[in-house]
C-alpha positions as CSV (number, residue, x, y, z in Angstrom):
1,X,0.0,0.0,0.0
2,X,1.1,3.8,-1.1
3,X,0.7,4.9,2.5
4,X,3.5,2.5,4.3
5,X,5.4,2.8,1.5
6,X,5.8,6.5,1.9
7,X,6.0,6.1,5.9
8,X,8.8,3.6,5.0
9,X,10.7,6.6,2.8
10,X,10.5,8.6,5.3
11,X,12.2,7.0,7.8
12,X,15.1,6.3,5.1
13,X,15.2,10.0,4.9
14,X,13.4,11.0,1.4
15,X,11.8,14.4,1.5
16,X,8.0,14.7,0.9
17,X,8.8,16.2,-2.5
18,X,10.4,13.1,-3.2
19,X,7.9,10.2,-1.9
20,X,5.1,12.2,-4.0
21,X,7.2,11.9,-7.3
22,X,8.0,8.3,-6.6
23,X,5.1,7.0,-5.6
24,X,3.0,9.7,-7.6
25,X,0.9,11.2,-5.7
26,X,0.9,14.7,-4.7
27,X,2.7,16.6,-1.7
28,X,-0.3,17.1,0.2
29,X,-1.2,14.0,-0.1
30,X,1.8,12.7,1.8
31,X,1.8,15.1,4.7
32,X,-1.4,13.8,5.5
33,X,-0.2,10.8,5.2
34,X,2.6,11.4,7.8
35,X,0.2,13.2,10.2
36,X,-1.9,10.4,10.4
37,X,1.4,8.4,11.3
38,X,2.4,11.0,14.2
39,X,-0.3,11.2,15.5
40,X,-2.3,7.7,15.5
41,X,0.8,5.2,14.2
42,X,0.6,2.8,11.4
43,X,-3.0,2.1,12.4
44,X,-3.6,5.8,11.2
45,X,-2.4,5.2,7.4
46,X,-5.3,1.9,7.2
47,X,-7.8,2.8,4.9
48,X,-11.8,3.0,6.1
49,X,-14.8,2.1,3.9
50,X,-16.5,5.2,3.4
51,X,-19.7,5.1,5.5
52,X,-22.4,7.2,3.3
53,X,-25.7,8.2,4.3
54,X,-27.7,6.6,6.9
55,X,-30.3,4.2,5.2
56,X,-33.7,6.3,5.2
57,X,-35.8,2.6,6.2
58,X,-34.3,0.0,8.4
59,X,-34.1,-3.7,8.1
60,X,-37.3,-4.0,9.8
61,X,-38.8,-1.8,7.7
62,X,-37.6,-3.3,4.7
63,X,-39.2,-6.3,5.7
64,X,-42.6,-4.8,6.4
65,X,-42.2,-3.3,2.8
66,X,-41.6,-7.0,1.2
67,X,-45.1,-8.1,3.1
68,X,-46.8,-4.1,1.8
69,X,-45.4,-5.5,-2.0
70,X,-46.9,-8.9,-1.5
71,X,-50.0,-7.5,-0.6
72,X,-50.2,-6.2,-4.2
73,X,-50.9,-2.9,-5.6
74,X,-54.3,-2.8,-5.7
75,X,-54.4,-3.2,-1.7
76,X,-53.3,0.6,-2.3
77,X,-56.2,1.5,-4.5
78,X,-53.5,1.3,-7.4
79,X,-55.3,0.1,-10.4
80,X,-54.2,-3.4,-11.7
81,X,-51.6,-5.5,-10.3
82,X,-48.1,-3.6,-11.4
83,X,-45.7,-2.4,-9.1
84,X,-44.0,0.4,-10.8
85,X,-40.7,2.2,-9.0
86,X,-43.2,5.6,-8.9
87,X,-45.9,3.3,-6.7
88,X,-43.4,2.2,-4.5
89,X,-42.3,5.2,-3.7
90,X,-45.9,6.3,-2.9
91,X,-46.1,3.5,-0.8
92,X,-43.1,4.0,1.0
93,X,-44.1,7.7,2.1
94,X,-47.3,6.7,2.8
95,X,-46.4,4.1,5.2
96,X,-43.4,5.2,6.4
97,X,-43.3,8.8,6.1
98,X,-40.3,9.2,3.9
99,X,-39.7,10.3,0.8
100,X,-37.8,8.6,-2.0
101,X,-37.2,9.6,-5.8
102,X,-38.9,7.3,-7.6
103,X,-35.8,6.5,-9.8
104,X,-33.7,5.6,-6.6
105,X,-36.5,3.1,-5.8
106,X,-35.0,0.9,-8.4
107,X,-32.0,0.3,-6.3
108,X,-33.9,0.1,-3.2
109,X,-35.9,-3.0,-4.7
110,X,-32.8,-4.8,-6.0
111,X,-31.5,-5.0,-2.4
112,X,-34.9,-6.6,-1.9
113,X,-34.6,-9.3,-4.6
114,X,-37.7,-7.7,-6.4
115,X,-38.1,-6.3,-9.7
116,X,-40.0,-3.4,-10.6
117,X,-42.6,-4.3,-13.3
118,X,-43.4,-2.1,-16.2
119,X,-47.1,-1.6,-17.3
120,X,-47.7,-2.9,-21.1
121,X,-49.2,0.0,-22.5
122,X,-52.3,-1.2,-24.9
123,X,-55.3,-0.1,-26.3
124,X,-58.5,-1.3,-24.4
125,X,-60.3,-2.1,-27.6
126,X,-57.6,-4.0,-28.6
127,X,-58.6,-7.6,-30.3
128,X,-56.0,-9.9,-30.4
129,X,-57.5,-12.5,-32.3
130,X,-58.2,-10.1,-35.2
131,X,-54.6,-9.4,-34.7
132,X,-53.4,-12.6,-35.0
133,X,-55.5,-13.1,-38.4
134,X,-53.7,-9.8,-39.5
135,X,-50.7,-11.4,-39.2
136,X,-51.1,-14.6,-40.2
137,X,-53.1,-14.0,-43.9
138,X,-52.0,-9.8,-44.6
139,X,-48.7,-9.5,-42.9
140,X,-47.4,-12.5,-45.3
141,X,-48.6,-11.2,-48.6
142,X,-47.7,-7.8,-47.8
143,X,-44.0,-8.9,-47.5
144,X,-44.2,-10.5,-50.9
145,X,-45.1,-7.8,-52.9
146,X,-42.0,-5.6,-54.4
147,X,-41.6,-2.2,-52.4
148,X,-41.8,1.1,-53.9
149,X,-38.3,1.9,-54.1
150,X,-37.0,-1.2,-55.6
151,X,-39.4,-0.5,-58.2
Protein backbone atom coordinates (compact mmCIF):
# COMPACT_ATOMS: atom_id res chain seq x y z
CA UNK A 1 0.00 0.00 0.00
CA UNK A 2 1.07 3.84 -1.14
CA UNK A 3 0.68 4.94 2.46
CA UNK A 4 3.47 2.46 4.27
CA UNK A 5 5.41 2.76 1.53
CA UNK A 6 5.78 6.46 1.90
CA UNK A 7 6.00 6.12 5.88
CA UNK A 8 8.78 3.58 5.01
CA UNK A 9 10.70 6.56 2.75
CA UNK A 10 10.50 8.56 5.32
CA UNK A 11 12.24 7.04 7.80
CA UNK A 12 15.05 6.34 5.05
CA UNK A 13 15.16 9.96 4.91
CA UNK A 14 13.45 11.01 1.44
CA UNK A 15 11.76 14.44 1.46
CA UNK A 16 8.00 14.70 0.88
CA UNK A 17 8.76 16.17 -2.53
CA UNK A 18 10.45 13.14 -3.15
CA UNK A 19 7.86 10.20 -1.86
CA UNK A 20 5.08 12.19 -3.97
CA UNK A 21 7.22 11.87 -7.31
CA UNK A 22 7.97 8.29 -6.56
CA UNK A 23 5.10 7.01 -5.64
CA UNK A 24 2.97 9.68 -7.65
CA UNK A 25 0.95 11.18 -5.67
CA UNK A 26 0.89 14.75 -4.67
CA UNK A 27 2.69 16.60 -1.73
CA UNK A 28 -0.31 17.11 0.16
CA UNK A 29 -1.23 13.97 -0.09
CA UNK A 30 1.80 12.68 1.81
CA UNK A 31 1.77 15.09 4.71
CA UNK A 32 -1.44 13.82 5.52
CA UNK A 33 -0.25 10.80 5.20
CA UNK A 34 2.58 11.40 7.76
CA UNK A 35 0.20 13.17 10.23
CA UNK A 36 -1.89 10.41 10.40
CA UNK A 37 1.40 8.41 11.34
CA UNK A 38 2.37 10.98 14.17
CA UNK A 39 -0.34 11.20 15.48
CA UNK A 40 -2.27 7.75 15.48
CA UNK A 41 0.84 5.20 14.19
CA UNK A 42 0.59 2.75 11.37
CA UNK A 43 -3.04 2.05 12.41
CA UNK A 44 -3.63 5.84 11.19
CA UNK A 45 -2.40 5.18 7.45
CA UNK A 46 -5.32 1.89 7.22
CA UNK A 47 -7.80 2.84 4.95
CA UNK A 48 -11.78 3.00 6.12
CA UNK A 49 -14.82 2.11 3.89
CA UNK A 50 -16.55 5.21 3.36
CA UNK A 51 -19.70 5.13 5.47
CA UNK A 52 -22.38 7.20 3.33
CA UNK A 53 -25.73 8.16 4.30
CA UNK A 54 -27.65 6.64 6.85
CA UNK A 55 -30.28 4.23 5.16
CA UNK A 56 -33.68 6.34 5.21
CA UNK A 57 -35.82 2.62 6.20
CA UNK A 58 -34.32 0.01 8.43
CA UNK A 59 -34.11 -3.71 8.09
CA UNK A 60 -37.30 -4.00 9.76
CA UNK A 61 -38.78 -1.79 7.66
CA UNK A 62 -37.57 -3.34 4.67
CA UNK A 63 -39.25 -6.27 5.68
CA UNK A 64 -42.59 -4.77 6.43
CA UNK A 65 -42.25 -3.34 2.77
CA UNK A 66 -41.59 -6.97 1.19
CA UNK A 67 -45.07 -8.11 3.12
CA UNK A 68 -46.76 -4.08 1.76
CA UNK A 69 -45.37 -5.52 -1.99
CA UNK A 70 -46.89 -8.92 -1.49
CA UNK A 71 -50.01 -7.47 -0.58
CA UNK A 72 -50.18 -6.22 -4.20
CA UNK A 73 -50.95 -2.88 -5.61
CA UNK A 74 -54.29 -2.85 -5.74
CA UNK A 75 -54.41 -3.23 -1.67
CA UNK A 76 -53.34 0.58 -2.27
CA UNK A 77 -56.15 1.52 -4.54
CA UNK A 78 -53.48 1.25 -7.43
CA UNK A 79 -55.28 0.09 -10.43
CA UNK A 80 -54.19 -3.45 -11.65
CA UNK A 81 -51.62 -5.52 -10.29
CA UNK A 82 -48.13 -3.61 -11.35
CA UNK A 83 -45.66 -2.37 -9.12
CA UNK A 84 -43.96 0.45 -10.81
CA UNK A 85 -40.75 2.23 -8.99
CA UNK A 86 -43.18 5.61 -8.89
CA UNK A 87 -45.91 3.30 -6.65
CA UNK A 88 -43.43 2.20 -4.54
CA UNK A 89 -42.27 5.22 -3.74
CA UNK A 90 -45.95 6.31 -2.85
CA UNK A 91 -46.12 3.46 -0.81
CA UNK A 92 -43.08 4.00 0.96
CA UNK A 93 -44.08 7.66 2.09
CA UNK A 94 -47.25 6.73 2.79
CA UNK A 95 -46.39 4.11 5.18
CA UNK A 96 -43.41 5.19 6.44
CA UNK A 97 -43.29 8.84 6.09
CA UNK A 98 -40.30 9.18 3.87
CA UNK A 99 -39.75 10.30 0.78
CA UNK A 100 -37.76 8.60 -1.98
CA UNK A 101 -37.20 9.60 -5.75
CA UNK A 102 -38.87 7.34 -7.56
CA UNK A 103 -35.80 6.54 -9.80
CA UNK A 104 -33.68 5.56 -6.55
CA UNK A 105 -36.48 3.15 -5.81
CA UNK A 106 -35.04 0.87 -8.38
CA UNK A 107 -32.04 0.25 -6.30
CA UNK A 108 -33.94 0.05 -3.19
CA UNK A 109 -35.85 -3.02 -4.68
CA UNK A 110 -32.82 -4.83 -6.00
CA UNK A 111 -31.51 -4.96 -2.39
CA UNK A 112 -34.89 -6.64 -1.87
CA UNK A 113 -34.60 -9.27 -4.59
CA UNK A 114 -37.70 -7.72 -6.37
CA UNK A 115 -38.06 -6.34 -9.69
CA UNK A 116 -40.04 -3.36 -10.62
CA UNK A 117 -42.55 -4.33 -13.30
CA UNK A 118 -43.39 -2.11 -16.21
CA UNK A 119 -47.13 -1.55 -17.35
CA UNK A 120 -47.74 -2.90 -21.08
CA UNK A 121 -49.24 0.02 -22.53
CA UNK A 122 -52.29 -1.23 -24.86
CA UNK A 123 -55.27 -0.09 -26.35
CA UNK A 124 -58.52 -1.34 -24.36
CA UNK A 125 -60.27 -2.09 -27.56
CA UNK A 126 -57.56 -3.98 -28.57
CA UNK A 127 -58.64 -7.59 -30.33
CA UNK A 128 -55.99 -9.94 -30.39
CA UNK A 129 -57.54 -12.53 -32.27
CA UNK A 130 -58.19 -10.09 -35.24
CA UNK A 131 -54.61 -9.36 -34.70
CA UNK A 132 -53.43 -12.60 -35.02
CA UNK A 133 -55.47 -13.11 -38.40
CA UNK A 134 -53.67 -9.84 -39.51
CA UNK A 135 -50.70 -11.42 -39.18
CA UNK A 136 -51.05 -14.57 -40.25
CA UNK A 137 -53.10 -14.00 -43.92
CA UNK A 138 -52.01 -9.78 -44.58
CA UNK A 139 -48.71 -9.52 -42.93
CA UNK A 140 -47.35 -12.48 -45.32
CA UNK A 141 -48.62 -11.23 -48.64
CA UNK A 142 -47.72 -7.78 -47.80
CA UNK A 143 -44.00 -8.94 -47.47
CA UNK A 144 -44.25 -10.46 -50.92
CA UNK A 145 -45.10 -7.81 -52.86
CA UNK A 146 -42.02 -5.58 -54.40
CA UNK A 147 -41.58 -2.19 -52.44
CA UNK A 148 -41.75 1.10 -53.93
CA UNK A 149 -38.27 1.87 -54.06
CA UNK A 150 -37.04 -1.24 -55.65
CA UNK A 151 -39.38 -0.51 -58.23
Amino acid sequence: MRRYRALELKREGWTREEIADALGVSERAVSKWMKLAREKGEVGLQTRPHQGAEPKLSAAELDLLLDFLTAGAEAYGFRGEVWTCARVATVIEWEFGVSYHPAHVSRLLKTLDWTPQKPLQRATQRNERKIADWRAKVWPELKKRPSASSA
